[in-house]
C-alpha positions as CSV (number, residue, x, y, z in Angstrom):
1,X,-143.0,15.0,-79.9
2,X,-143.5,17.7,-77.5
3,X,-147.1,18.4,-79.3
4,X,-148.0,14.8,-78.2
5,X,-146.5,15.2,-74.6
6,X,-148.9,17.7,-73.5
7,X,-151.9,15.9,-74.9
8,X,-150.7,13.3,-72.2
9,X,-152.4,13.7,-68.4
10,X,-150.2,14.1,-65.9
11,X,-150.8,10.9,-64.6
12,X,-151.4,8.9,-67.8
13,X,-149.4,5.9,-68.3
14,X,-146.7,7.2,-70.8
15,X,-146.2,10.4,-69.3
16,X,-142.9,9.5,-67.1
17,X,-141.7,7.6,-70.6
18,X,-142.1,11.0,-73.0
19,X,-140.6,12.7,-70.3
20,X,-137.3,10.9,-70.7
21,X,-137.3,11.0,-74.2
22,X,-135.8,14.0,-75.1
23,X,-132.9,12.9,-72.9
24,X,-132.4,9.5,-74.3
25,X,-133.0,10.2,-78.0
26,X,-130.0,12.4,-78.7
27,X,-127.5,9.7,-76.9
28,X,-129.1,7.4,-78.5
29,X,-128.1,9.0,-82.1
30,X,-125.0,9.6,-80.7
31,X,-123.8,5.7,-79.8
32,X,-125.9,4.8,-83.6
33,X,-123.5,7.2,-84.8
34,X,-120.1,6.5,-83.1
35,X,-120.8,2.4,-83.8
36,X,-120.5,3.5,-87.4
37,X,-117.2,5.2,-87.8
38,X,-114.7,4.0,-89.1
39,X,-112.3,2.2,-86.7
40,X,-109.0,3.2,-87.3
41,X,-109.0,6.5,-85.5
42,X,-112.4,6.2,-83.6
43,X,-111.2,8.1,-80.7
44,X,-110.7,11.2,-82.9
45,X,-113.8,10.9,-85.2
46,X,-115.8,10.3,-81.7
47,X,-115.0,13.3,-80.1
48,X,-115.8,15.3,-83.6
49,X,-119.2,13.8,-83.4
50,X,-119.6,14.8,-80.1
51,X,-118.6,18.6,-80.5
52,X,-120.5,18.7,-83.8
53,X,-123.5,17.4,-81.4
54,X,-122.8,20.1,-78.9
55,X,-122.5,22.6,-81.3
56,X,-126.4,21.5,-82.5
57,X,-127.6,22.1,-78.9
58,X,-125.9,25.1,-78.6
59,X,-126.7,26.7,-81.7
60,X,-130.4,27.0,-80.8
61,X,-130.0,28.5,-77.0
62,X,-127.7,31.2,-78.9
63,X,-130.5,32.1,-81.5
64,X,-133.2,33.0,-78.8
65,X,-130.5,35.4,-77.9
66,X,-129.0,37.1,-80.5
67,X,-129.9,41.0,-81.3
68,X,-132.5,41.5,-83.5
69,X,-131.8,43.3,-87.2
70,X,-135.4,43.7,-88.1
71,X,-137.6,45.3,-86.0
């Protein structure tokens, strides 16, 4: 996706729409995936979706970080 954003001018016609697709995509999964737990204890379930999401978007800011054991 991000490949095919920067073959797209500045000014090209889908530019603003790729731009707000890395935003929308992830809620997007997120409410496909809360609308299919189970319903009894939705509440509970939702919130572990939503840390195991966080913890996904997390994981790769730590990476860049981390100390190298190779050189």
């Amino acid at each position: 996706m991000r490949i095919l954003s920067l073959k797209i001018t500045a000014g090209g016609r889908y530019a603003q729409g790729f731009q707000l697709l890395p935003l929308a995509l992830p809620l997007l999964g997120l409410a496909w995936t809360i609308s299919a737990l189970p319903a009894p204890h939705l509440p509970y379930t939702a919130m572990q979706a939503l840390g195991f999401m966080v913890i996904g978007f997390m994981l790769p800011l730590i990476y860049k970080n981390r100390a190298k054991r190779f050189e």
